[in-house]
TORKOL-4160 file (C-alpha; in steps of 0.2 Angstrom, whole numbers, padded with zeros to 4 digits, m for minus):
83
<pt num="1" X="0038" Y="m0094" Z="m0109"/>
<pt num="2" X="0037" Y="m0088" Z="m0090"/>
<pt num="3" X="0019" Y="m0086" Z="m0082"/>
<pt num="4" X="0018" Y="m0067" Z="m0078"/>
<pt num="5" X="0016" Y="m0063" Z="m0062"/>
<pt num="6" X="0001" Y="m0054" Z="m0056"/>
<pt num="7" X="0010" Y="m0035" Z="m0055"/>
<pt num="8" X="0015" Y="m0039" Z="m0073"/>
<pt num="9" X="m0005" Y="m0044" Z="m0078"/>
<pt num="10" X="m0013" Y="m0028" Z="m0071"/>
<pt num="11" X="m0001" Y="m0018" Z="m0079"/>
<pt num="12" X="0014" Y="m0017" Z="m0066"/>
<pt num="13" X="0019" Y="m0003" Z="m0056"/>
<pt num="14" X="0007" Y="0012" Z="m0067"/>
<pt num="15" X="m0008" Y="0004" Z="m0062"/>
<pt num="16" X="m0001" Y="0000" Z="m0044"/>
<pt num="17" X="0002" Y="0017" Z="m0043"/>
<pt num="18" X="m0017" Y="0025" Z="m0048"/>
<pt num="19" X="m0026" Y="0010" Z="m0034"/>
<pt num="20" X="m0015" Y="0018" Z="m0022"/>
<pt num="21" X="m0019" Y="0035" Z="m0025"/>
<pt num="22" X="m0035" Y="0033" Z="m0027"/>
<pt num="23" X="m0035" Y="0025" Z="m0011"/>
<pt num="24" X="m0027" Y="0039" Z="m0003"/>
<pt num="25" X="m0039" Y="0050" Z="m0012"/>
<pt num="26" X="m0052" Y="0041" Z="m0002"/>
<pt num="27" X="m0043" Y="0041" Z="0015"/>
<pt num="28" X="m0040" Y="0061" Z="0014"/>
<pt num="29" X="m0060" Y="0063" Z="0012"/>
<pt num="30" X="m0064" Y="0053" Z="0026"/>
<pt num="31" X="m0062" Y="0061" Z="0043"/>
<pt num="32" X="m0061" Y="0048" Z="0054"/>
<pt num="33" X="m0051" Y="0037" Z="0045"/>
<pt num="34" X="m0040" Y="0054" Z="0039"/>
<pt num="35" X="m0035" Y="0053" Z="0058"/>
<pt num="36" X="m0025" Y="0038" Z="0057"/>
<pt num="37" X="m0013" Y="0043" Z="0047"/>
<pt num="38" X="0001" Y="0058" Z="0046"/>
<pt num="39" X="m0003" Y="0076" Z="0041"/>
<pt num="40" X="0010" Y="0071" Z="0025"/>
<pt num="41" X="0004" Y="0056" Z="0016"/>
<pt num="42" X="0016" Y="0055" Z="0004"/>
<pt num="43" X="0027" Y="0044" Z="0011"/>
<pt num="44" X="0012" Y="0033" Z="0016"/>
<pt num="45" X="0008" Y="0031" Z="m0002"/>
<pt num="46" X="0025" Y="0028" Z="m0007"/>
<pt num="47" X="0025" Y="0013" Z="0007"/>
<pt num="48" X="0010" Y="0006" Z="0001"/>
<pt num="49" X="0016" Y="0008" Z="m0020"/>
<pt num="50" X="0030" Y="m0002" Z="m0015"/>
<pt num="51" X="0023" Y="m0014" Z="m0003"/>
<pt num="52" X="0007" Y="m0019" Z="m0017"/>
<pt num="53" X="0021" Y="m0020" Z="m0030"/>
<pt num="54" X="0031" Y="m0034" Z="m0022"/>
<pt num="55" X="0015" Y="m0042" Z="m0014"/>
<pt num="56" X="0011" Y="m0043" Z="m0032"/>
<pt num="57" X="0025" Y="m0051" Z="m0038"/>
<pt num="58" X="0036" Y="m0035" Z="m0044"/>
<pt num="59" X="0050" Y="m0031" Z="m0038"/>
<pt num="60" X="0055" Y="m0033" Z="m0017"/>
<pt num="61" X="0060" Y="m0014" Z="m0016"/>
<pt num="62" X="0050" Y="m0011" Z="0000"/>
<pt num="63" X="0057" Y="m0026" Z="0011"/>
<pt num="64" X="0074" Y="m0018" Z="0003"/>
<pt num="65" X="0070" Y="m0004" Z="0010"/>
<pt num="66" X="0060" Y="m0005" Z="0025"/>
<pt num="67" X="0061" Y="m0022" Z="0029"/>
<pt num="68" X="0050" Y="m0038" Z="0032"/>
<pt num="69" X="0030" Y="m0029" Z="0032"/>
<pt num="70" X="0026" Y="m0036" Z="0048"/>
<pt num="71" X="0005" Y="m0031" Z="0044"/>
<pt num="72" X="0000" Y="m0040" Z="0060"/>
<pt num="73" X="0012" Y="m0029" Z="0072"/>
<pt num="74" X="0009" Y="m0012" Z="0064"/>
<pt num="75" X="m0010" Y="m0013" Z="0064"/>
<pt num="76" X="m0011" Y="m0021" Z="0082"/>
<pt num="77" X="m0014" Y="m0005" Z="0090"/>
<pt num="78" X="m0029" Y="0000" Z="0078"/>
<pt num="79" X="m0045" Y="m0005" Z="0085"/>
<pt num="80" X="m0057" Y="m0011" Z="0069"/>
<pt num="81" X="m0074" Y="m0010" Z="0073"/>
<pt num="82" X="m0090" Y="m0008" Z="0059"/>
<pt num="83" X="m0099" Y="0007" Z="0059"/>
């Protein structure tokens, strides 16, 4: 028997699915964070689905799709400061 991977224990992409939308949920009631991200946040929230899913150990859709995530270069021009 094969050790489940951790999208597998949390109860793979269903659950990925709800953190991510309630994330999102959260980002459309905050202003200034709001800001940071496109009018549509559809396709944001399908990014992140896929990128938590293969982070997680499910499948590798979104480097299929999109590529290696490179988190360091794509957040590099966001100033993070604490309120």
């Amino acid at each position: 028997m094969s050790a489940q991977t951790p999208f597998e224990r949390i109860g793979g992409r269903e659950v990925v699915e709800a953190i991510v939308e309630a994330f999102y949920d959260a980002v459309a009631g905050d202003a200034p964070l709001r800001a940071l991200y496109p009018d549509d946040l559809a396709p944001s929230r399908e990014k992140l689905t896929l990128f938590f899913e293969q982070w997680l150990g499910g499948e590798a859709r979104y480097s299929e799709r999109y590529g290696h995530p490179r988190l360091r270069r794509r957040h590099f021009p966001f100033v993070i400061a604490e309120h």
